[in-house]
C-alpha positions as CSV (number, residue, x, y, z in Angstrom):
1,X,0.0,0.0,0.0
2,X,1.6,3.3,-0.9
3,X,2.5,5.6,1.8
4,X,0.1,8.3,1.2
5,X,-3.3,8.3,0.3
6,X,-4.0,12.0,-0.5
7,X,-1.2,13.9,-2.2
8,X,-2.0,17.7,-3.7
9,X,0.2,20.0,-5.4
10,X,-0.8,23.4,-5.8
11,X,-4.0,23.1,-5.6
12,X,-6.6,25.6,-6.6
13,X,-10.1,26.1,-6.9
14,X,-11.5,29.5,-8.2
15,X,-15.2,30.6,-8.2
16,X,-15.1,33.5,-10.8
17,X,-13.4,36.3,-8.7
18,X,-13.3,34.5,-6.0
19,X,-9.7,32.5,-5.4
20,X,-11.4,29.4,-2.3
21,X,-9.0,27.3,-2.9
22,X,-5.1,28.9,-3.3
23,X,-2.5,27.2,-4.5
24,X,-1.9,24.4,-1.4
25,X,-0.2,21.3,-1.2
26,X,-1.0,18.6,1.0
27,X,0.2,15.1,1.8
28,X,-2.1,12.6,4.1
29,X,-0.5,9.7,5.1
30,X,-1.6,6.4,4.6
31,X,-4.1,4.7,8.0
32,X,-3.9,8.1,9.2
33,X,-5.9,11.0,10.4
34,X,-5.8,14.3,8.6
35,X,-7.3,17.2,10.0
36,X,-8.1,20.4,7.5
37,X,-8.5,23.1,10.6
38,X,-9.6,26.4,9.8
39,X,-13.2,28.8,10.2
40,X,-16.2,28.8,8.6
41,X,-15.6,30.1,4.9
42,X,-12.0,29.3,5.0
43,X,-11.7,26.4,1.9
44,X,-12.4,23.3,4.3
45,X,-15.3,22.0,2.3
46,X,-14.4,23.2,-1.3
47,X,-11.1,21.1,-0.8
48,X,-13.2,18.1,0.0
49,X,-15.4,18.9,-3.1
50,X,-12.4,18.6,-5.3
51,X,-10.9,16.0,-3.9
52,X,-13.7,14.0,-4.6
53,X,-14.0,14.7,-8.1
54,X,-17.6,16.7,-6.9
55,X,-16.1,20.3,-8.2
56,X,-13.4,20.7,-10.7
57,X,-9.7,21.4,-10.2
58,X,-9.2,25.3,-11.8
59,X,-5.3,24.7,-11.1
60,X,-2.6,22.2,-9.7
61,X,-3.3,18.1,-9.3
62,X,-4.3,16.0,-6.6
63,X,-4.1,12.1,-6.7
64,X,-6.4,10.0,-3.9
65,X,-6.5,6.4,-3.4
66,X,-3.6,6.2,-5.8
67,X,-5.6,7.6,-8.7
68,X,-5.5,11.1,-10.4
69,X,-8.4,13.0,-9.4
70,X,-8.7,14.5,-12.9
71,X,-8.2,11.6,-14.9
72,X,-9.8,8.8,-13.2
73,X,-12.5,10.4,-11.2
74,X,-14.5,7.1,-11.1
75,X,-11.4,5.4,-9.8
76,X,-11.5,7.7,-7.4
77,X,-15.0,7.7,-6.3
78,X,-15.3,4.0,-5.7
79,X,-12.5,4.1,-3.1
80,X,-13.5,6.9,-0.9
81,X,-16.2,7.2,1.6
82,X,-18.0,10.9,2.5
83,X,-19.6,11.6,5.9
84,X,-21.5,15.2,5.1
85,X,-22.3,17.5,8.2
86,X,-26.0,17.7,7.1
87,X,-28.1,14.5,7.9
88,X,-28.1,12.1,4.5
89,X,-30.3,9.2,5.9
90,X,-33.6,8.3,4.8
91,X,-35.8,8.7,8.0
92,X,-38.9,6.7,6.8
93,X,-36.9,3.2,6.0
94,X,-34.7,1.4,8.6
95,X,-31.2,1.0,9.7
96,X,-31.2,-2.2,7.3
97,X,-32.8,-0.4,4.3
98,X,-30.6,2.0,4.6
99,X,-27.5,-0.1,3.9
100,X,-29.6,-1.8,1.0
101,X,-30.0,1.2,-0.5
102,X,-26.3,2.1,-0.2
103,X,-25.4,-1.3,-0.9
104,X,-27.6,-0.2,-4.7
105,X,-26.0,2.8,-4.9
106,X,-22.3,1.5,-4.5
107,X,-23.3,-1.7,-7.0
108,X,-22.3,-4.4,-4.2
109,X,-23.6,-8.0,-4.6
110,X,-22.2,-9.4,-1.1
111,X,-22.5,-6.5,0.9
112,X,-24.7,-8.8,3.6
113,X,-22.2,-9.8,5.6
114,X,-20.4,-6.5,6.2
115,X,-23.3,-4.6,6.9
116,X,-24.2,-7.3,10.0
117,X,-20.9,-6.9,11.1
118,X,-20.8,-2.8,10.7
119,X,-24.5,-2.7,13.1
120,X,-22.7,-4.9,15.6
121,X,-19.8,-2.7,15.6
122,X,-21.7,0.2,16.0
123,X,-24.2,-1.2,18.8
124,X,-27.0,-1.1,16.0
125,X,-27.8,-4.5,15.4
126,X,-31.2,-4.7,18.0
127,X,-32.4,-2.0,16.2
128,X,-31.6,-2.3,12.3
129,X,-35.6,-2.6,11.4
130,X,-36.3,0.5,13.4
131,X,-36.8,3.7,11.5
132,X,-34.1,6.0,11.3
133,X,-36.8,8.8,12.1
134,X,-36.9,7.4,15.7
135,X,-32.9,7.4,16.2
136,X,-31.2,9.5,18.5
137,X,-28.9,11.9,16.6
138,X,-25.5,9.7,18.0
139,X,-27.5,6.6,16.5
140,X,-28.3,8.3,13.4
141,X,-23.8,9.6,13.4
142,X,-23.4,6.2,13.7
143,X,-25.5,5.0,11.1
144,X,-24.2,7.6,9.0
145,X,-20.2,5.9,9.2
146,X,-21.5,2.8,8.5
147,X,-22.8,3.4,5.2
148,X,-19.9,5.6,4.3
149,X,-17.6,2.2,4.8
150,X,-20.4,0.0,3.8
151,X,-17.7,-0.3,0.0
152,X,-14.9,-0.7,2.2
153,X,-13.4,2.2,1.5
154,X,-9.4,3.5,1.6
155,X,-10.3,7.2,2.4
156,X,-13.4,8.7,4.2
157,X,-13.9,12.3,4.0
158,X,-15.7,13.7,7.0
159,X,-16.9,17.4,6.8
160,X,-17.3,18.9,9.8
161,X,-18.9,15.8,11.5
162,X,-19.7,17.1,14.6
163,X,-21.2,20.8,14.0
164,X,-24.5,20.9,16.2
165,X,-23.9,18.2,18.2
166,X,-23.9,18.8,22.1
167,X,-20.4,17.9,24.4
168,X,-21.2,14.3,24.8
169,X,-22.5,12.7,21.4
170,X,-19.2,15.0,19.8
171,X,-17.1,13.0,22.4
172,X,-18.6,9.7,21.6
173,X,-18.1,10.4,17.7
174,X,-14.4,10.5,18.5
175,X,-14.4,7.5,19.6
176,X,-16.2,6.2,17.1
177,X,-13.8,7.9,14.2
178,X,-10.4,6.9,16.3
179,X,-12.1,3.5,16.3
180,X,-12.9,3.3,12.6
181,X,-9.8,4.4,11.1
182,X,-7.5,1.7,13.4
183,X,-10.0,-1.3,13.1
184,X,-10.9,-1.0,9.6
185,X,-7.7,0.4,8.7
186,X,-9.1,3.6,6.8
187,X,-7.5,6.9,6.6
188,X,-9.6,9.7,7.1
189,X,-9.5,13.2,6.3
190,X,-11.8,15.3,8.7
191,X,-12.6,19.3,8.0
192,X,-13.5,21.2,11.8
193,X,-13.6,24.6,13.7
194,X,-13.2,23.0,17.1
195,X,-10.0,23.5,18.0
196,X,-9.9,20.5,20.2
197,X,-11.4,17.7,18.1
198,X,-8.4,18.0,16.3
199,X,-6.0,18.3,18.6
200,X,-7.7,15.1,19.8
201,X,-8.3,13.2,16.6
202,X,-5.4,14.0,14.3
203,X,-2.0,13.1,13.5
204,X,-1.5,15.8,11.3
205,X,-3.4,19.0,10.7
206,X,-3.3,22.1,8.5
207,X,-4.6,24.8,9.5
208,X,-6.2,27.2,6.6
209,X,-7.5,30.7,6.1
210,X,-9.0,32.6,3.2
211,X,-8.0,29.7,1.1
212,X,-4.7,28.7,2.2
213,X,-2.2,26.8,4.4
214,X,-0.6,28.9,6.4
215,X,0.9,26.1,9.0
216,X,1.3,22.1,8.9
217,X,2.4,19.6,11.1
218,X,1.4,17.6,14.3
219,X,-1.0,18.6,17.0
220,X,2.0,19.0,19.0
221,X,4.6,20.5,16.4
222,X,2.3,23.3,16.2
223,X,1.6,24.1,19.9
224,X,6.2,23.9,20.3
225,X,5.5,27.3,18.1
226,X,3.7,29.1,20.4
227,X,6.1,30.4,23.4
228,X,4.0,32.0,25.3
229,X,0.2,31.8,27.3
230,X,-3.0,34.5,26.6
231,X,-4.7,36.1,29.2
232,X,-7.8,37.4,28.3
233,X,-9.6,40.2,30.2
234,X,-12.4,41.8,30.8
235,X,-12.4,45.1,32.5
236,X,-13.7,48.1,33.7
237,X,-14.0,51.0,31.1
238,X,-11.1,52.9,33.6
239,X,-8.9,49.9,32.4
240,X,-6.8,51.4,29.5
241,X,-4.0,50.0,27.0
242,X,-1.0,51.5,28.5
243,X,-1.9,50.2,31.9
244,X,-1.8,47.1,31.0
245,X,1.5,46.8,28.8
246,X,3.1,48.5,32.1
247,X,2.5,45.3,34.2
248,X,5.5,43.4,34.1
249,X,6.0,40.1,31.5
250,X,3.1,41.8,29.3
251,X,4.6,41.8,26.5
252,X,1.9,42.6,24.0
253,X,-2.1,43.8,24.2
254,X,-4.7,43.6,21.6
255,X,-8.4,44.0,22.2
256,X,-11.0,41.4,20.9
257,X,-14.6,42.5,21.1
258,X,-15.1,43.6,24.8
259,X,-12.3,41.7,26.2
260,X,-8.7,42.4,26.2
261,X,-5.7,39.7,25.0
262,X,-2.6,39.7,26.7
263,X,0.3,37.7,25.8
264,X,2.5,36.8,29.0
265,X,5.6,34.1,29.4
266,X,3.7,32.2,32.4
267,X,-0.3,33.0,33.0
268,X,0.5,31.4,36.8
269,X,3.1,34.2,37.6
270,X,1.1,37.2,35.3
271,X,-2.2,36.4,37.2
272,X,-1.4,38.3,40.9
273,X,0.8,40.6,38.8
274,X,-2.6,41.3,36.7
275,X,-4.3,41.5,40.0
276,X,-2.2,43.7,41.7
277,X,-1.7,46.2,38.8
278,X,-5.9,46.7,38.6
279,X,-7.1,45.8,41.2
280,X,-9.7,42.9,41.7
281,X,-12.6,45.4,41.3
282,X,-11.6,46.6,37.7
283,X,-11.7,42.7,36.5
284,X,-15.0,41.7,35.4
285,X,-13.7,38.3,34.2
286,X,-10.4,36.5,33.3
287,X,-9.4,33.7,31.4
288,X,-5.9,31.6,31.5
289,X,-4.8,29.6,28.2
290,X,-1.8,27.4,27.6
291,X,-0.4,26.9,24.4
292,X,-2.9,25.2,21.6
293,X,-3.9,25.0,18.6
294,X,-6.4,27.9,18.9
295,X,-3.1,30.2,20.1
296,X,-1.8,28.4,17.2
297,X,-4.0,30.0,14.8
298,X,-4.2,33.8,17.4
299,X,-0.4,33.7,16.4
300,X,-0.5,33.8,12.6
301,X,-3.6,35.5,11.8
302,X,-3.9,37.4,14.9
303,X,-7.8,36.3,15.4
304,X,-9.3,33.8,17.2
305,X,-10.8,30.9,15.0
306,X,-14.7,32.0,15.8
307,X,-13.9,35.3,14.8
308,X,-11.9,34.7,11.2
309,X,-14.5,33.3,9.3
310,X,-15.9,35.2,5.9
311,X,-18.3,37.8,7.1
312,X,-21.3,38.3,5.3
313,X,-20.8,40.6,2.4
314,X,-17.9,38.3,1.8
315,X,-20.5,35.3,1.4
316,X,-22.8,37.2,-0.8
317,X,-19.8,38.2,-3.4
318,X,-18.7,34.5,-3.0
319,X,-22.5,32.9,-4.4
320,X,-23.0,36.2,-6.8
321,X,-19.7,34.9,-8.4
322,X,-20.3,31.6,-8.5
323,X,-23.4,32.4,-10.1
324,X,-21.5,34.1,-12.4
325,X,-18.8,31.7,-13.4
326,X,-21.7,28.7,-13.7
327,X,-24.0,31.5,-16.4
């Protein structure tokens, strides 16, 4: 099996004006976990779309599964699997139809066997004639990977597979995509705003913005970047700027929204100096943060990853030229 099952090179995808996709390259690694980090509007999903032969490449090559993207876009599509963040289930047939009808979809003749053995795997099998309609939204997650690997698949493409989902279902969905990619072997590539789903899930992540990479590598090759803590305040109005870069180890202030971001060497030893500089009556509320993957992102775009996504003139010139380019 080759060592990489997704490789791009200067990939790009361009909606009229619009440049989503800008020139990146990318590698994922064979049985591993790929995480495309970045806000909403940032090229997560378009990259997903051409990768799976569902948009066109404008500009550079990508080969998945071993086969060029371009070229062999069948080849492709019989060896990947696609988990979509909107619910693609049939609610008025069953767990079991479900699979036949994927099982139709995918032209497999002795698909049986695999689909018993993906409902016991995902704790489904007492309830396989049951409805979808009736599931509970981590039956219907579950449901949802199964008949993405129903083809046994060497890639599976998840976007955003856990928007909308509360704390515990998006926990148990880890565990079900750290299960699925070491017992059945498949690599997956996931797409996500939360910060620590793939810090959590992924070997490797690439964090994008407007379109492009602006920083690879592991979880933890990416957090060794980031030398310092944020402290983030929230103050009285009598708080100003040059008060705070005069407490000691301060070594640079920014304000975001209502609060106010202070980068510090230690947030233990900045917190009484914080304190004792303002005074606990000027601090409405404070927040401590080690290095991750969201300071990660604070350090080369100087935004949080909530805050960085296209606005929404930037979405209407976005479908007014894709509009455009499709006329």
């Amino acid at each position: 099996m080759a060592d990489a099952a997704i490789v791009a090179k200067g990939l790009t995808k361009v909606y009229g004006k619009l440049t989503a996709v800008d020139h990146v390259d990318m590698r994922v690694a064979t049985g591993g976990v790929f995480g495309l980090l970045g806000p909403n509007g940032a090229g997560k999903t378009t990259i997903i779309k051409v990768l799976t032969g569902l948009s066109d490449i404008t500009e550079g090559e990508a080969q998945v599964a071993g086969f060029d993207v371009r070229r062999d876009p069948m080849h492709v599509k019989e060896r990947i699997g696609w988990v979509a963040a909107e619910v693609i289930l049939d609610d008025d047939l069953s767990a079991w139809e479900n699979l036949w009808l994927q099982a139709k979809l995918q032209r497999l003749s002795d698909w049986k066997g695999r689909a018993e053995q993906l409902l016991a795997y995902f704790e489904l099998s007492d309830r396989k004639k049951d409805k979808v309609g009736q599931y509970s939204t981590g039956m219907r997650k579950k449901l949802e990977i199964a008949l993405a690997i129903l083809h046994q698949p060497e890639v599976v493409f998840m976007d955003e597979p856990t928007i909308g989902l509360d704390p515990n279902t998006r926990r148990m969905l880890w565990q079900l995509i750290t299960g699925v990619n070491r017992e059945f072997g498949v690599t997956v590539l996931l797409t996500s705003h939360y910060m620590e789903e793939a810090d959590a899930l992924c070997d490797h992540v690439a964090i994008i913005d407007h379109g492009k990479f602006v920083a690879q590598g592991t979880p933890s090759e990416l957090k060794a970047r980031v030398k310092w803590d944020i402290v983030e305040l929230e103050t009285k109005e009598t708080v100003t700027e040059e008060r705070l870069r005069a407490i000691p180890g301060v070594s640079e202030v920014r304000t975001q929204g209502k609060s106010w971001i202070l980068k510090v060497p230690s947030a233990e030893v900045a917190l009484p100096q914080i304190i004792a500089a303002l005074g606990s009556e000027e601090v409405k509320r404070i927040n401590l943060e080690k290095p991750s993957l969201e300071s990660v992102f604070m350090e080369i775009t100087g935004k949080r990853i909530d805050q960085a996504g296209t606005d929404v003139q930037d979405y209407r010139k976005f479908y007014m030229n894709v509009r455009r380019a499709r006329q």
